[in-house]
MISEFI-349529 format. One record per residue (C-alpha): chain; x, y, z. Coordinates in steps of 0.25 Angstrom, whole numbers, plus 5000, padded with zeros to 4 digits. Example, Ala and Ser with C-alpha at 12.3 -4.5 7.8 and 13.67 -1.06 7.14 Angstrom:
<lumzas>
+-------+------+------+------+
| chain |   c1 |   c2 |   c3 |
+-------+------+------+------+
|     A | 5049 | 4982 | 5031 |
|     A | 5055 | 4996 | 5029 |
+-------+------+------+------+
</lumzas>
This chain:
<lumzas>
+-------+------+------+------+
| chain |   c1 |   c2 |   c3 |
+-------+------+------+------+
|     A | 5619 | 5472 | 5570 |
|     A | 5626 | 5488 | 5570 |
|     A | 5636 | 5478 | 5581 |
|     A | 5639 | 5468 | 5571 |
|     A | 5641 | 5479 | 5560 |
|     A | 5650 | 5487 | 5569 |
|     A | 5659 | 5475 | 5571 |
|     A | 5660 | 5471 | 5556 |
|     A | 5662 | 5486 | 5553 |
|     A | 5674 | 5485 | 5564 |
|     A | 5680 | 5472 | 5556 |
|     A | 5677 | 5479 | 5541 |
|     A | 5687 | 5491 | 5548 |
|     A | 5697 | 5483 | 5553 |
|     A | 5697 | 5473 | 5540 |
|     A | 5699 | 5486 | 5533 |
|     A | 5710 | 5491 | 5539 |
|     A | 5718 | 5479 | 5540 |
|     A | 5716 | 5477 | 5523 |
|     A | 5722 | 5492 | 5523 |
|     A | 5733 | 5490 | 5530 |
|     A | 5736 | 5476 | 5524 |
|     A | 5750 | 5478 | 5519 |
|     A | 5755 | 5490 | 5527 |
|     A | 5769 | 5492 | 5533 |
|     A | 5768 | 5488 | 5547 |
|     A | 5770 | 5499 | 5558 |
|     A | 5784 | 5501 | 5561 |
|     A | 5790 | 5499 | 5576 |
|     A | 5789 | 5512 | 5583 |
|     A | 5802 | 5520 | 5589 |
|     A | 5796 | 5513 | 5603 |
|     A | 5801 | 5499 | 5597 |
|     A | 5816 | 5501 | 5593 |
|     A | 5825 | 5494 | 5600 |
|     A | 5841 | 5496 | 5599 |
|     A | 5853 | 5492 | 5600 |
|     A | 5860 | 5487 | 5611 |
|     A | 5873 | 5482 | 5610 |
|     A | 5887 | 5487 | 5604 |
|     A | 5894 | 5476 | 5597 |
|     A | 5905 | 5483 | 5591 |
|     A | 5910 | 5496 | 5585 |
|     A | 5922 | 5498 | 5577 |
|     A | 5925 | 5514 | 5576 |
|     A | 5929 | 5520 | 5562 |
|     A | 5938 | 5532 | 5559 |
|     A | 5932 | 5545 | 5566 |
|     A | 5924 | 5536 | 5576 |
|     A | 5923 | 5541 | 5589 |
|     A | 5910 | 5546 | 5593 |
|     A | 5902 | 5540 | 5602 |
|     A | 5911 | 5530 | 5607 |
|     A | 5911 | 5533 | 5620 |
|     A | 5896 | 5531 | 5621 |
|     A | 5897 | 5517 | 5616 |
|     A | 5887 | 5508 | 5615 |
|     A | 5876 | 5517 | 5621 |
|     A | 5877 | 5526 | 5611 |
|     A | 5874 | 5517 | 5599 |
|     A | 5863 | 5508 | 5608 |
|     A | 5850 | 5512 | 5611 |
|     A | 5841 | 5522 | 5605 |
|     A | 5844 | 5532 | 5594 |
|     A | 5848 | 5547 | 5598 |
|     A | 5844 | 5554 | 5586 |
|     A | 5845 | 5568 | 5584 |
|     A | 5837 | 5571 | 5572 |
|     A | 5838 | 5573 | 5559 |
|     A | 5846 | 5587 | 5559 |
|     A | 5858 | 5582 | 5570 |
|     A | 5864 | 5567 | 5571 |
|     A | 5864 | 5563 | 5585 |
|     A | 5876 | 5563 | 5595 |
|     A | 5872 | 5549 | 5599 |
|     A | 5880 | 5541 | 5589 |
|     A | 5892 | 5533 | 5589 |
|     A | 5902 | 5537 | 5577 |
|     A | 5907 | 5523 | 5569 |
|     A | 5918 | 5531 | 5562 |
|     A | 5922 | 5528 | 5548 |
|     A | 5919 | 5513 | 5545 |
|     A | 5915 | 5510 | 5559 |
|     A | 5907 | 5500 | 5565 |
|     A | 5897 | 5497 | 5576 |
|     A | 5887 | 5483 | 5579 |
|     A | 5878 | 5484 | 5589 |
|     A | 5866 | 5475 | 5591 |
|     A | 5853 | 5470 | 5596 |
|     A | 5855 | 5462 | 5608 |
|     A | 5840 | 5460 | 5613 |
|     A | 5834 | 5458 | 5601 |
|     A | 5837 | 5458 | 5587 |
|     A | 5832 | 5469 | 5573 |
|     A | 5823 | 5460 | 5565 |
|     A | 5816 | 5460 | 5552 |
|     A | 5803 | 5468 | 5553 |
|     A | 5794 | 5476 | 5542 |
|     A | 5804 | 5487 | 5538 |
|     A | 5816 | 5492 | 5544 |
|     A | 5822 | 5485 | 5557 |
|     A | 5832 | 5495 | 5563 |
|     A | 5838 | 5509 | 5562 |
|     A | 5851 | 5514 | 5564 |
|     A | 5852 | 5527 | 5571 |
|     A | 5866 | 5537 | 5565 |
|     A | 5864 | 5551 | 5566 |
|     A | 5863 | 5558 | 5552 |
|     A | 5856 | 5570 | 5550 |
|     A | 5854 | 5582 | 5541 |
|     A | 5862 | 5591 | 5538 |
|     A | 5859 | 5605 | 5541 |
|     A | 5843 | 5601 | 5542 |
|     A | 5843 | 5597 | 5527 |
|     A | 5839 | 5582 | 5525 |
|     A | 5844 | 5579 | 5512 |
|     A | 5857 | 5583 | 5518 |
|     A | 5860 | 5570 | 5529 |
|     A | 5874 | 5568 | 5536 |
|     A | 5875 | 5552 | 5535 |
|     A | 5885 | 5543 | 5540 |
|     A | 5881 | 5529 | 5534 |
|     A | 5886 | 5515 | 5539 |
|     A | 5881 | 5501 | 5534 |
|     A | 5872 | 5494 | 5543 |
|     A | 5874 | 5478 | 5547 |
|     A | 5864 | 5469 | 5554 |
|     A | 5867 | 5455 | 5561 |
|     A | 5861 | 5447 | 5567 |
|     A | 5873 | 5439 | 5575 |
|     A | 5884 | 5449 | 5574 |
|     A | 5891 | 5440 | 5563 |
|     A | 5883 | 5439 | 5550 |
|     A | 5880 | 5454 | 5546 |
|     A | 5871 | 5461 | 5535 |
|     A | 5872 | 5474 | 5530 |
|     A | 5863 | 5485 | 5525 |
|     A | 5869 | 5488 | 5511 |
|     A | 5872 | 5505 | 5512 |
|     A | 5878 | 5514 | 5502 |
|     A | 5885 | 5526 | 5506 |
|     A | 5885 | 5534 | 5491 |
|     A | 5879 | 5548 | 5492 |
|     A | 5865 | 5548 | 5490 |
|     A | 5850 | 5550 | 5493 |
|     A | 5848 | 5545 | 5507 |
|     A | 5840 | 5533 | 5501 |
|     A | 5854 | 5527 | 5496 |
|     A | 5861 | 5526 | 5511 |
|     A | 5848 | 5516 | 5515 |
|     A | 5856 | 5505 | 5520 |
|     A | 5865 | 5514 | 5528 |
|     A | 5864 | 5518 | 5542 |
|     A | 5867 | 5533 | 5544 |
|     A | 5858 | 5542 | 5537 |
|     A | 5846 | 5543 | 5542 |
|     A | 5843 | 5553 | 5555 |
|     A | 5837 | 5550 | 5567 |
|     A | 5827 | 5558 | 5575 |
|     A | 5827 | 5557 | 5591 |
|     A | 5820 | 5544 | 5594 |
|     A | 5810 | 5552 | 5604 |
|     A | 5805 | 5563 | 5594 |
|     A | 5801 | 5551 | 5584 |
|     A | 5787 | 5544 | 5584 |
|     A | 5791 | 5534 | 5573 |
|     A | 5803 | 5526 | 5568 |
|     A | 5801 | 5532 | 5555 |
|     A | 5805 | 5547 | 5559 |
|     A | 5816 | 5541 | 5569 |
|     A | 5826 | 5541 | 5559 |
|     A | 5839 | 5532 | 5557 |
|     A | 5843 | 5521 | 5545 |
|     A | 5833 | 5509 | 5545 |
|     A | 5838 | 5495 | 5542 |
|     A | 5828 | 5482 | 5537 |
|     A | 5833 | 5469 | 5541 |
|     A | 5827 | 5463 | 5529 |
|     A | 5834 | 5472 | 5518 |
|     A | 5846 | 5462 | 5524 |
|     A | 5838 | 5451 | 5524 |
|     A | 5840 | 5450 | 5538 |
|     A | 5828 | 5447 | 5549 |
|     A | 5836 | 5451 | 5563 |
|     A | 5849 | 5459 | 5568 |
|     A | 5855 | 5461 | 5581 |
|     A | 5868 | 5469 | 5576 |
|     A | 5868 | 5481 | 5567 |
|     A | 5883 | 5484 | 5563 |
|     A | 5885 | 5497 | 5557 |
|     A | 5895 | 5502 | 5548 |
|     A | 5901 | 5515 | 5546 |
|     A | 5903 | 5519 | 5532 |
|     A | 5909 | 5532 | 5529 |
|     A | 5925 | 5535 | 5525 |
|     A | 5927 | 5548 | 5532 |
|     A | 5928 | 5550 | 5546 |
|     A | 5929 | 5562 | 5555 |
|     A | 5932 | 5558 | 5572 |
|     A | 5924 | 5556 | 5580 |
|     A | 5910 | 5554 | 5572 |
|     A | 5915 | 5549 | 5560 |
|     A | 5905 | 5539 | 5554 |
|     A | 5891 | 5532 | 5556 |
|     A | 5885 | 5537 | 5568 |
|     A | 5878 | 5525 | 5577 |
|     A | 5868 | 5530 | 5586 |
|     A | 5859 | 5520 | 5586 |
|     A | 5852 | 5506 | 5580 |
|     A | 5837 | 5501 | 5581 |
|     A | 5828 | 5490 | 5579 |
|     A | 5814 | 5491 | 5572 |
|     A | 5811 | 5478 | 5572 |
|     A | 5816 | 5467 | 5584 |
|     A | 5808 | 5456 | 5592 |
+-------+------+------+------+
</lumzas>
């Protein structure tokens, strides 16, 4: 009888735990599960562009080089003003998950420590899924709480990738496929939006895209 209690008890537990839970967000990927892109398609360089070049395409493929949030990191390509890049996906395309599918890696940071105080460089972000038909994040440049460049890619920090446990304290500008109504993507096509320029690191600062969600 105390072995047949003992089970049931086990099952009440579980049974439980399971009625907590119903409803909760599930677990995000962990940093272990990004993937990145691996392809240059095209870049067409703005005024001021220059830096970075000659480091093509490594440097905008792979993992993120972050340098925290009080130094933006060397690692970038510069898309000048009203530059350009695409890059995809070639082994397996972004798709729709729970929450936010990908993150695109610049290099903001604080300025002089102070976190309400961020150098940003903002660009539209673009996703296809065959290179033809394209939909865009709507992003507004006006001056503003951070909370009004969501949309944009460029404003958000990143961390180095190996002192981070979670995605959550990695940093960058996260994207859902679904606020586009979209379920997969295999390019991103970023788009530089500032007016001014100053050679050779004038504009949005590419260092890196990934996946949250794939196959």
């Amino acid at each position: 009888m105390m072995r047949f209690y003992h089970i049931h008890s086990s099952l009440g537990a579980l049974l439980l735990a399971l009625i907590a839970c119903f409803g909760c967000a599930p677990q995000e990927p962990g940093i272990d599960s990004l993937i990145y892109a691996d392809e240059l398609v095209s870049y067409s360089a703005g005024d001021g562009a220059g830096y970075g070049q000659t480091h093509l395409p490594g440097v905008v493929l792979g993992a993120p080089q972050g340098a925290g949030p009080m130094a933006g990191s060397l690692d970038v390509l510069s898309l000048g003003a009203g530059g350009e890049i695409v890059i995809a996906f070639t082994s397996t395309p972004i798709i729709d998950g729970p929450g936010d599918d990908f993150i695109v890696f610049e290099n903001a940071f604080h300025v002089a420590g102070n976190d309400e105080d961020t150098w940003v460089e903002l660009a539209e972000v673009s996703v296809s899924m065959d290179g033809q038909i394209w939909h865009t994040y709507p992003c507004q440049t006006i001056d503003g709480p951070e909370e009004s460049w969501s949309g944009c890619a460029g404003w958000n920090p990143v961390l180095p990738i190996e002192s981070v446990d979670t995605l959550g304290d990695l940093g960058g500008d996260r994207f859902d496929l679904a606020d586009l109504g979209v379920t997969q993507a295999r390019y991103i096509r970023i788009r530089d939006l500032s007016t001014q320029s100053i050679a050779p690191t004038a504009g949005f600062d590419l260092d890196a895209v990934a996946a949250i969600h794939h196959p």
